[in-house]
C-alpha positions as CSV (number, residue, x, y, z in Angstrom):
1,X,11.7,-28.9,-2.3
2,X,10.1,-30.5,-5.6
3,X,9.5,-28.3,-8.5
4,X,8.2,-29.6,-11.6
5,X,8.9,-33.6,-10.0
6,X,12.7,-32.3,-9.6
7,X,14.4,-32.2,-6.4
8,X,15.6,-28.3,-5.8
9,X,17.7,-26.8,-3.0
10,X,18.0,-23.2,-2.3
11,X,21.3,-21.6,-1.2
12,X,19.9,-20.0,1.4
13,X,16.7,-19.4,3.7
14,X,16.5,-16.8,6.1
15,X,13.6,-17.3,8.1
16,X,11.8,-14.8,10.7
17,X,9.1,-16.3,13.4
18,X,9.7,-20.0,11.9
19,X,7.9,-18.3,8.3
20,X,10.6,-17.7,5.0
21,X,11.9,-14.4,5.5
22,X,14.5,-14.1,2.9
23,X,15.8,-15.8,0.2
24,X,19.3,-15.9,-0.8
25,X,20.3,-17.4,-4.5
26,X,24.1,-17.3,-4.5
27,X,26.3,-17.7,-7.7
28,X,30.5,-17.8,-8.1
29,X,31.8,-14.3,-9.0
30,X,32.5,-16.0,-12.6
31,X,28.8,-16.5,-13.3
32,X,27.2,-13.1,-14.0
33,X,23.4,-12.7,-12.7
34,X,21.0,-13.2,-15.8
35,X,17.3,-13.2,-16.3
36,X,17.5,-16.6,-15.9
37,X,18.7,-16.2,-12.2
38,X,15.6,-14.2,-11.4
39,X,13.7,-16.9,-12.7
40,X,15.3,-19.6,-10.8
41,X,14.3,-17.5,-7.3
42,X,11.0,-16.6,-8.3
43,X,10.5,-20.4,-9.2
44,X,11.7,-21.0,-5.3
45,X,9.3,-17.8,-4.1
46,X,6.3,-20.0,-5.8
47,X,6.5,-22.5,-3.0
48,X,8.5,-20.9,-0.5
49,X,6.5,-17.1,-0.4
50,X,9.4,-14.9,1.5
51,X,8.5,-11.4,1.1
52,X,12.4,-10.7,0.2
53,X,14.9,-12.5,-2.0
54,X,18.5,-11.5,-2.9
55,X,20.5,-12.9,-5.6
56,X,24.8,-12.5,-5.0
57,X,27.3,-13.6,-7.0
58,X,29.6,-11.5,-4.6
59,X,30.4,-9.0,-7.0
60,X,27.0,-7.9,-7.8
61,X,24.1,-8.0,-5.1
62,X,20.5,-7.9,-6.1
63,X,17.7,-7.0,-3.1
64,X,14.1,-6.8,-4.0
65,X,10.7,-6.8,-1.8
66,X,7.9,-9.3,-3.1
67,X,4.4,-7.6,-3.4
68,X,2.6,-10.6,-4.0
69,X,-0.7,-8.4,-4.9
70,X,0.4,-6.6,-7.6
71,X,3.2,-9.9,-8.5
72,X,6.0,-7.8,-9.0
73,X,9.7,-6.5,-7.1
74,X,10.9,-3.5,-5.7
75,X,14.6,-3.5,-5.2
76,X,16.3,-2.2,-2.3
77,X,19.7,-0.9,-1.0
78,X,19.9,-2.5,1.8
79,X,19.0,-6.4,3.1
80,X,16.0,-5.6,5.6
């Protein structure tokens, strides 16, 4: 995908009835997860619009629900 004339990839895409279901940003355990990592997925959720991202760096695991009417998260405990 292009962001800001810049090819991107994500990590992973889950997807559910051919739409984006979930996002998936994945980082090495040695990287901790930063502001700047929520930025990166919401950047991806611009174009892509999955209604759940999660952000792993396999020590830490981050799951939040997109309302995309009141742009803002809910985290969750569990991967839906």
């Amino acid at each position: 995908m292009k962001i800001n004339k810049l090819n991107k990839r994500l990590d992973i895409l889950v997807q559910f009835n051919k739409r984006p279901h979930i996002i998936i940003e994945c980082k090495p355990p040695k990287i901790p997860i930063t502001q700047k990592t929520f930025d990166q997925i919401s950047i991806y959720n611009k174009i892509m619009k999955a209604p759940f991202l999660m952000i792993s760096n396999g020590i830490k695991n981050f799951i939040f629900q997109v309302d995309k009417y009141k742009k803002k998260f809910s985290f969750l405990k569990h991967i839906p």
